[in-house]
N, C-alpha and C positions, 0 to 999 in steps of 0.2 A: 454315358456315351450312347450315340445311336445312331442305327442307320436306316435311310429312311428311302425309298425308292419314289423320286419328284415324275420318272419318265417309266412308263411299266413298258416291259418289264426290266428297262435297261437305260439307264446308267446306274448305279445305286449312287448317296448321297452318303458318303462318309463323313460326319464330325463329332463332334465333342462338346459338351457342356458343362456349367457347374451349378453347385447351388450356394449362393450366397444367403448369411444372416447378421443380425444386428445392423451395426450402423453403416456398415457396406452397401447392405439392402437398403438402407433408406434414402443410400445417395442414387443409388442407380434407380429407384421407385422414382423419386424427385425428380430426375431427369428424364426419363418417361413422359412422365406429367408432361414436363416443358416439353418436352416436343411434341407433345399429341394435344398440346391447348387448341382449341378451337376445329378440331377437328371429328368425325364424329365415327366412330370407332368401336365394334359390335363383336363381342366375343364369339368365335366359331366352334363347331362341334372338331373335337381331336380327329384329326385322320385315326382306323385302328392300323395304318400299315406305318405311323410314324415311328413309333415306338416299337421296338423289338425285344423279345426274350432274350434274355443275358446266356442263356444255358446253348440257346440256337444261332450266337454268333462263332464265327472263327475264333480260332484259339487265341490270336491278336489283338482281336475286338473286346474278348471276354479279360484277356487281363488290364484293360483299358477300365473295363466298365468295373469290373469288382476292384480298384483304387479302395483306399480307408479312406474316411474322413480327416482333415486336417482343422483342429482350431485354433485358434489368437493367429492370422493369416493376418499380415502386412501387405497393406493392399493399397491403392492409389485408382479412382476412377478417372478416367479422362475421357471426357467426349470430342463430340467430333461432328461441326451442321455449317451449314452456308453461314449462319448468321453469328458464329465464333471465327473471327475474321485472324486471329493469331496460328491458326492450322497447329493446334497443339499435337496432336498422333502425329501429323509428318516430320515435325521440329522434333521432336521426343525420338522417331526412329534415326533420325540422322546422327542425333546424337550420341547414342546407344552404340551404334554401330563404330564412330567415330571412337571411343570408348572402350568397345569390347578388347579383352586381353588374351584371350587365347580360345571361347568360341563362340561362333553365331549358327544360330539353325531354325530355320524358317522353314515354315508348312503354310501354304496360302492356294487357294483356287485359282487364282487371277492374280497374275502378275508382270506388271505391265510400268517399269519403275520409270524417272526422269533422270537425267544425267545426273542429277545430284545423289540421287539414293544408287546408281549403278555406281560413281566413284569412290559412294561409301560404302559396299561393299567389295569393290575388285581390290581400293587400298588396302582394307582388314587385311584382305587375303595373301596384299602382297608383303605385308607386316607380318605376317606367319601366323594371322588368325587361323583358323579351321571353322571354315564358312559352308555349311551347308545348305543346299535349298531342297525340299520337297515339296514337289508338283504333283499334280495329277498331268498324267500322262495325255489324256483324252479330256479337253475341258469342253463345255455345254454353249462357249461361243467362238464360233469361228474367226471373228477376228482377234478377239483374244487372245486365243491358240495362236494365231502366228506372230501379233506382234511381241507375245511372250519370247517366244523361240528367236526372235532379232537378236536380244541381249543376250542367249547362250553362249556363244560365242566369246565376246570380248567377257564374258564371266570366268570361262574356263580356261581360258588363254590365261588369265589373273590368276590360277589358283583354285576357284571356288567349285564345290561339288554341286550335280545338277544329278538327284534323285527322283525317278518318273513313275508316280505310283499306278499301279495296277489294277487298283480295286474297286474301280469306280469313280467318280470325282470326289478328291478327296477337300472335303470345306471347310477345315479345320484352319482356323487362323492365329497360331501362335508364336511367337518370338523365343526365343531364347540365349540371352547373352551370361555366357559363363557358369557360373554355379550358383549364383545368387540376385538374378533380375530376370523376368521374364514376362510379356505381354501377352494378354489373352484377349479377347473377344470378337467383334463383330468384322472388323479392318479388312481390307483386301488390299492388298501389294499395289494400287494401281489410283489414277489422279480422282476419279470418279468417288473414291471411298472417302481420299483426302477432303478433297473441296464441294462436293456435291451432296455427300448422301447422310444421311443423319451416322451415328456409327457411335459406337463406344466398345471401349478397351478398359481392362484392369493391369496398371502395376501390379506384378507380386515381388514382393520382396523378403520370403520366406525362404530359406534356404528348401527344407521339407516340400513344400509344392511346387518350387520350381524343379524338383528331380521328379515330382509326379507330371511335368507336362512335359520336361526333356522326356520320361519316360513313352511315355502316350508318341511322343515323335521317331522314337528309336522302335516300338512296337511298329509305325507304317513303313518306318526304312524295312521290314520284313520283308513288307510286299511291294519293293522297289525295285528297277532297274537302275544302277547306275548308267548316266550318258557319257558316252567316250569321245573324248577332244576328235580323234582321225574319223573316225565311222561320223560325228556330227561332221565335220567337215568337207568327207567327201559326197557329198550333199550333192545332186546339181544344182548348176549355177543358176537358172530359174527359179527352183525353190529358194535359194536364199535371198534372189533380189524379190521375189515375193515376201518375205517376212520383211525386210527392209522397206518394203512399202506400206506396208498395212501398219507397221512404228508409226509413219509419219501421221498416223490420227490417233494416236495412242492418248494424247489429249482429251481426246471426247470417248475412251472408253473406261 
């Protein structure tokens, strides 16, 4: 885990990583390659403010970062590029969600979903999933930030919890459905990730590490606001036909 400061001295960059080996690694090396064929691609020197001492984070950070190692991890790569014309991560979330039995908990920076991923969460919720979302609070683009905020609404009206972290923008992009499925990696909640941008994710399907990435998501609910249905709605009415408007490009973000 690390956090990395992209804007000094303010916002910090909260996320998380892993380290893969064996034949996991070689699929996700593979895939690398293919996407960076033909392109011409020069190792940089490490930022030293990337990386932080494990001893000098919060007490939340630190039990994220000291995790044990997990091995024989049931794993599944899935990518994600213009030119995989089947959108395997958006069909694979819909699914999941469609699926889940009793819960879903998302941590994502940007989130910005289409009628079909909002229906398949607000159903979960009305089916008595326990659906939770963790945001950052404060996201690094402004339209983002508000066509995020359109869909709060018709989420929590459904059921679903809307958790607004505090710590910075948090860039953690994980899934988690029930005790035993859960998606890690690059993905952002929003169409740009789906159809545009190169991306990759890991299936895990270890019971053992998906309670260590539940865990890592129950560690940022620490540093969360729960949002409340009446306080978000008594809103002024400009603000919210302002987020209603900036939805309607949500396509191009």
């Amino acid at each position: 885990m690390y956090t990395r400061k992209l804007y000094r001295p303010k916002p910090a960059i909260n996320d998380i990583n892993d380290k893969a080996s064996g034949y996991l690694a070689r699929q996700i090396s593979s895939l690398n390659l293919s996407d960076e064929y033909g392109h011409d691609f020069k190792a940089s020197e490490q930022d030293p403010d990337y990386a932080v001492d494990s001893e000098s984070l919060p007490d939340y950070m630190r039990a994220i970062a000291n995790m044990p190692v997990i091995d024989n991890v049931m794993a599944q790569v899935i990518p994600s590029a213009p030119r995989i014309t089947e959108h395997v991560i958006y069909n694979t979330l819909l699914t999941i969600f469609h699926r889940a039995d009793h819960r879903i908990q998302i941590t994502t920076p940007y989130f910005v979903p289409d009628e079909a991923l909002l229906a398949a969460l607000t159903t979960a919720a009305k089916r008595g999933v326990e659906v939770t979302l963790i945001l950052p609070k404060k996201v690094d683009s402004f339209f983002v930030q508000h066509a995020s905020q359109a869909s709060y609404s018709i989420l929590m009206e459904a059921g679903v919890k809307i958790a607004l972290f505090k710590g910075g923008l948090l860039h953690a992009k994980t899934v988690v459905i029930d005790d035993d499925y859960c998606l890690f990696g690059t993905v952002n909640m929003d169409m740009r990730s789906f159809y545009l941008n190169m991306e990759i994710s890991l299936a895990l399907y270890t019971p053992s590490i998906v309670e260590q990435v539940y865990s890592c998501q129950q560690a940022y609910l620490t540093q969360c606001e729960l949002l409340q249905w009446d306080e978000w709605e008594s809103r002024p009415t400009y603000k919210q036909l302002f987020d209603s408007g900036i939805r309607l490009f949500s396509p191009l973000l």
